[in-house]
VEXDREN-2710 file (C-alpha; in Angstrom, 1 decimal):
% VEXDREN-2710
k/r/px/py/pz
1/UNK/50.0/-3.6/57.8
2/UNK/49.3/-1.9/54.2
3/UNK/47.9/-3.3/50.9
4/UNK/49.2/-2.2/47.6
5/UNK/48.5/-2.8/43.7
6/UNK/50.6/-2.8/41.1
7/UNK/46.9/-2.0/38.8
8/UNK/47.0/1.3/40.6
9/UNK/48.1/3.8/43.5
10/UNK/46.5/5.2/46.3
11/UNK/43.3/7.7/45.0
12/UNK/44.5/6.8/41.4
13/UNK/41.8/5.6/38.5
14/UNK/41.8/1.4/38.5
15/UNK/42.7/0.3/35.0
16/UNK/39.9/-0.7/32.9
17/UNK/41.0/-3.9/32.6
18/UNK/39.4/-4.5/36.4
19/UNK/36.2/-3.2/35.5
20/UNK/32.4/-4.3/33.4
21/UNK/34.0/-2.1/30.4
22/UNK/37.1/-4.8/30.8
23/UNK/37.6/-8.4/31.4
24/UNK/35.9/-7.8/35.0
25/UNK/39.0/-9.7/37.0
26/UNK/40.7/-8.8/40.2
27/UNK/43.5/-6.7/40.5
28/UNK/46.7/-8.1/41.8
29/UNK/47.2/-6.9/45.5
30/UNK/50.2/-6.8/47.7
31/UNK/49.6/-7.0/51.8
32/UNK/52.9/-5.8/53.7
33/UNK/53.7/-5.9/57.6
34/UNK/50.8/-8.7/58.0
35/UNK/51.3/-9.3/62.0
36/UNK/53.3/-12.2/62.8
37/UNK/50.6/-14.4/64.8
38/UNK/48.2/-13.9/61.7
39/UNK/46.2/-17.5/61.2
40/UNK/44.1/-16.2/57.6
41/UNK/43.1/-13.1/55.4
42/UNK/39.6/-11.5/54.8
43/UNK/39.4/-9.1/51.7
44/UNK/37.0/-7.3/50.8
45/UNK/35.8/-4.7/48.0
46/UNK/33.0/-1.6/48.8
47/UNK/32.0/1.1/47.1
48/UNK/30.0/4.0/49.0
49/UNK/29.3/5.9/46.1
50/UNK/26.7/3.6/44.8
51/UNK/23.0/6.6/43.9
52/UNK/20.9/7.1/46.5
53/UNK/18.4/5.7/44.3
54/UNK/19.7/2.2/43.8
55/UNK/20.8/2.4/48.0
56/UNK/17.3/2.9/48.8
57/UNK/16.3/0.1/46.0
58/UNK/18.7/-1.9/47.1
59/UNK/18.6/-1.7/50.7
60/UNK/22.1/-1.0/50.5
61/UNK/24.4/1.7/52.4
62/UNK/27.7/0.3/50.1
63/UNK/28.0/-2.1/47.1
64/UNK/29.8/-5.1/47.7
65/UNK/32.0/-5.6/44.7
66/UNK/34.4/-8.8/46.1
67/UNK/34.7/-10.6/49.6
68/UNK/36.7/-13.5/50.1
69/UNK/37.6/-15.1/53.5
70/UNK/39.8/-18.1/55.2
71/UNK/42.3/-16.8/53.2
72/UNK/46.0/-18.3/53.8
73/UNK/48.0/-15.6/55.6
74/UNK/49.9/-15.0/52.1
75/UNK/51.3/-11.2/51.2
76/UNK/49.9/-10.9/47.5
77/UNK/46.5/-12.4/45.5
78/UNK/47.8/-12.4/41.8
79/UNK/45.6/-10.9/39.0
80/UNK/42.5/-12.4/38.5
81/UNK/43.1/-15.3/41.5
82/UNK/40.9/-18.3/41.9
83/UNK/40.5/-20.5/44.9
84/UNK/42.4/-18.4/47.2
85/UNK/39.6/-19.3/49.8
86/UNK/35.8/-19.0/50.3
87/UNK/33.6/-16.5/48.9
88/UNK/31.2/-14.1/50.2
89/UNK/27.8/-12.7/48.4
90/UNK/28.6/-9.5/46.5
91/UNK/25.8/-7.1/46.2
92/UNK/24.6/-8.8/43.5
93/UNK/24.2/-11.9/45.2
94/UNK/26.9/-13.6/43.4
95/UNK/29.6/-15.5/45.3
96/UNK/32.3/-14.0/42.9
97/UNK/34.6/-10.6/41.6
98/UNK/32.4/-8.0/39.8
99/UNK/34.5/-5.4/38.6
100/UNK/33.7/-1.5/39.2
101/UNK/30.8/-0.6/36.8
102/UNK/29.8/3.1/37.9
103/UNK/26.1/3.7/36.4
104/UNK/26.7/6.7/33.9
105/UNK/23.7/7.9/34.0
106/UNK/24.0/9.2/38.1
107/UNK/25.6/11.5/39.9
108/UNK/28.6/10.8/41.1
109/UNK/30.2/9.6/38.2
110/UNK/33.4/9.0/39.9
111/UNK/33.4/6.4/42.4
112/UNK/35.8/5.1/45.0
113/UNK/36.3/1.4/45.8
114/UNK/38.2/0.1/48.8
115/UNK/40.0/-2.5/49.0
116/UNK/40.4/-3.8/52.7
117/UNK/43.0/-6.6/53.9
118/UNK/41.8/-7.9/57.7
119/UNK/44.5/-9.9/59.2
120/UNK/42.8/-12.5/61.9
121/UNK/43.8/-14.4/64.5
122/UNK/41.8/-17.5/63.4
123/UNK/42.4/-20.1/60.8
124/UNK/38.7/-20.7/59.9
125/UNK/35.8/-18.6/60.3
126/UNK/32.5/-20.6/61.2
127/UNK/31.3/-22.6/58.2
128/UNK/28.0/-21.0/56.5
129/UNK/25.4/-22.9/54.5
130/UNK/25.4/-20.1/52.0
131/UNK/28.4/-17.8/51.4
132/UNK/27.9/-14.9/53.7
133/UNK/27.4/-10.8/52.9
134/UNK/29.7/-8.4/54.0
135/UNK/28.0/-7.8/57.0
136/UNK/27.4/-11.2/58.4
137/UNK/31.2/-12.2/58.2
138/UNK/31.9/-9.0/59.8
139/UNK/30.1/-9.9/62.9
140/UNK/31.4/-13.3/63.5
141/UNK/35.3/-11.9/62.7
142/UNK/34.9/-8.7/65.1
143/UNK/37.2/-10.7/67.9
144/UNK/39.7/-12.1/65.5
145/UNK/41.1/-9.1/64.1
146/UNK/44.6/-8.0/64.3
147/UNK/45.0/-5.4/61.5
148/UNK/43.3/-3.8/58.8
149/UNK/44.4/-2.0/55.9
150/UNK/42.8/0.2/53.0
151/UNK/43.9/1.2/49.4
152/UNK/41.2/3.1/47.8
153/UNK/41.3/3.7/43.6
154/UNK/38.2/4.8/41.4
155/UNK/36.9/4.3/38.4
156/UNK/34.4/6.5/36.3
157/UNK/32.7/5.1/32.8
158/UNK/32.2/8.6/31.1
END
């Protein structure tokens, strides 16, 4: 399975259209080879290069920039896509896309986002009262996946 973008390649810079300096909306992404027996999508958008400043403010190891999960088994999210299935929490708590925003004033300027594609063998993840964080869904889909796939751009505001 891989996951492309027509925004940008593999290690290239994500457009600023994508970004807080821009209108802040997904990128359109393309999932090929998705296995057969796949039953829904998880997406998910992290960025490790968040200052070890805001990580220890934060509590944070990675900044969650966009999850999204019970996603139909479909093979591209269009630009800016809406109701494609539930939301997670990003890191800032929001149930939503927040577009990378690098803070200028750190070290490194340059940061890398990853966008992963999980391919699962279930329909429907567990209802949560709240929309989950990255790392609860991540524990209850641990036996449902079937593939996983990474494209990774940056983005840097200087």
């Amino acid at each position: 399975m891989n996951i492309t973008s027509t925004a940008f390649t593999e290690n290239g810079m994500i457009p600023k259209k994508y970004t807080c300096d821009g209108e802040n909306i997904n990128p359109p992404l393309s999932f090929q080879n998705i296995p057969k027996n796949t039953q829904s999508l998880v997406i998910t958008i992290t960025d490790p290069d968040i200052p070890q400043e805001i990580k220890e403010k934060m509590g944070l190891h990675v900044f969650d920039h966009w999850i999204v999960y019970n996603i139909p088994p479909i093979t591209e999210i269009k630009e800016n896509a809406k109701n494609i299935g539930l939301p997670g929490l990003n890191s800032r708590g929001q149930p939503a896309y927040t577009g990378p925003c690098p803070p200028p004033q750190y070290e490194p300027k340059v940061h890398r986002y990853f966008f992963t594609i999980y391919a699962l063998s279930t329909a429907h993840l567990p209802n949560f009262e709240i929309p989950p964080t990255r790392t609860q869904l991540e524990s209850v889909m641990k036996g449902y996946i079937l593939a996983k796939a990474e494209i990774m751009g940056k983005y840097t505001r200087i």
